[in-house]
C-alpha positions in Angstrom: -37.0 14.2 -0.1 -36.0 10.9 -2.0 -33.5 13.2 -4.5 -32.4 14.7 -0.9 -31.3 11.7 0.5 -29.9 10.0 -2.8 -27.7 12.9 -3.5 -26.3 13.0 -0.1 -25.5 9.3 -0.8 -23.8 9.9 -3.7 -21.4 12.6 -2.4 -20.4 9.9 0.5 -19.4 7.8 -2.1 -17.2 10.4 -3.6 -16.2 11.6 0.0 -15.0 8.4 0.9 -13.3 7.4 -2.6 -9.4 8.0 -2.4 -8.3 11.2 -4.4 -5.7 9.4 -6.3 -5.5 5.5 -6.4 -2.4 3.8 -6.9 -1.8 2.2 -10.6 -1.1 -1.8 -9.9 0.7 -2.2 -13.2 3.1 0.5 -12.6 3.7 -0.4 -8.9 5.0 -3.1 -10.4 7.7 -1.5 -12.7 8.7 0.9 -9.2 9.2 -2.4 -7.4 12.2 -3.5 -9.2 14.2 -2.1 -5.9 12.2 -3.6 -3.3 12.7 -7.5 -4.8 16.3 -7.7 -3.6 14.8 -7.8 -0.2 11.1 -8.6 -0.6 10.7 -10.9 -3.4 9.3 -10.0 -6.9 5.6 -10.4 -5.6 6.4 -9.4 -1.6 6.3 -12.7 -0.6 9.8 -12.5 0.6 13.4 -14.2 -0.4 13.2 -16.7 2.6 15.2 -14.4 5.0 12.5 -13.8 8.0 14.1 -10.4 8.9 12.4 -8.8 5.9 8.6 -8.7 6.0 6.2 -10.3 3.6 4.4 -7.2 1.7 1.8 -9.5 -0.3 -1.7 -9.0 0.5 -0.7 -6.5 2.8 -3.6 -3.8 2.9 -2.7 -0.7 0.6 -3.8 1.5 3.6 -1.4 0.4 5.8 1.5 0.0 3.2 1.0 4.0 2.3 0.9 4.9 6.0 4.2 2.9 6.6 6.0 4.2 3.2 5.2 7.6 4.4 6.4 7.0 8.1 9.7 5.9 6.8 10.3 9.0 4.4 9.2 11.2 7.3 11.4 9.6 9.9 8.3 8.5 12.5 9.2 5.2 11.6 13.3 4.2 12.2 15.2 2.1 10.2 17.7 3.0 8.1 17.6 1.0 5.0 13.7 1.9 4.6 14.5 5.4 4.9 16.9 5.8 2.2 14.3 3.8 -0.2 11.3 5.9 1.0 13.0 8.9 1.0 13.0 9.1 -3.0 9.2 7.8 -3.3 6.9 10.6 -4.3 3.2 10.3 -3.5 2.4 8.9 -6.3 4.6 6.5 -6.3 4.1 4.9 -2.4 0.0 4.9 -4.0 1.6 2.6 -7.0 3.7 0.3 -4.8 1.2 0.1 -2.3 -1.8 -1.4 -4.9 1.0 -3.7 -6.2 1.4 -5.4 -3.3 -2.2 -5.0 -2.1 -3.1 -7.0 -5.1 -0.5 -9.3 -4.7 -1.6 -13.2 -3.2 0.2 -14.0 0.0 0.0 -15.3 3.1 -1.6 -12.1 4.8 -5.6 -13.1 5.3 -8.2 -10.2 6.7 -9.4 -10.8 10.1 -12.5 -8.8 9.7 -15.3 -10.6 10.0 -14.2 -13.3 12.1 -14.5 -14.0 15.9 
């Protein structure tokens, strides 16, 4: 029973483990096109119309990468950027900037 329930563990962890994890290190060399507008760590030029990406969660990044290569998310200049990321490469910038220190802060665990 004990084996049971530990292997069944075990195969969570794997389950819930992303397939391919983004590279920090070489999110870093693909963000060379993003600083114009972001700042060489994400946290921005000083121009409030384009958004801090440090600390940002890598989750959220990928989803938003993604949704401006598909077109679910509108706005031009993001498209054209996205729309030459592979896979790969939107898991890369995402860790970059996920690892990145910022002014972004988790809310979880507060009230």
């Amino acid at each position: 029973m004990y084996k049971t329930i530990l292997g069944v563990a075990v195969a969570s962890l794997f389950l819930l483990a992303p397939a391919h994890a983004g590279d920090v290190e070489a999110g870093e060399r693909k963000s060379q096109v993003c600083q114009a507008c972001h700042g060489p760590d994400g946290n921005g030029i000083g121009d409030p119309q384009y958004p801090l990406l440090a600390g940002q969660y890598a989750d959220y990044m990928e989803k938003t990468l993604r949704d401006y290569r598909s077109g679910a998310r509108d706005n031009l200049i993001m498209a054209g950027f996205a729309a030459t990321l592979s896979d790969q490469d939107i898991r890369d910038l995402s860790a970059f900037y996920a690892a990145q220190t910022g002014p972004l802060r988790s809310m979880r665990g507060t009230r």
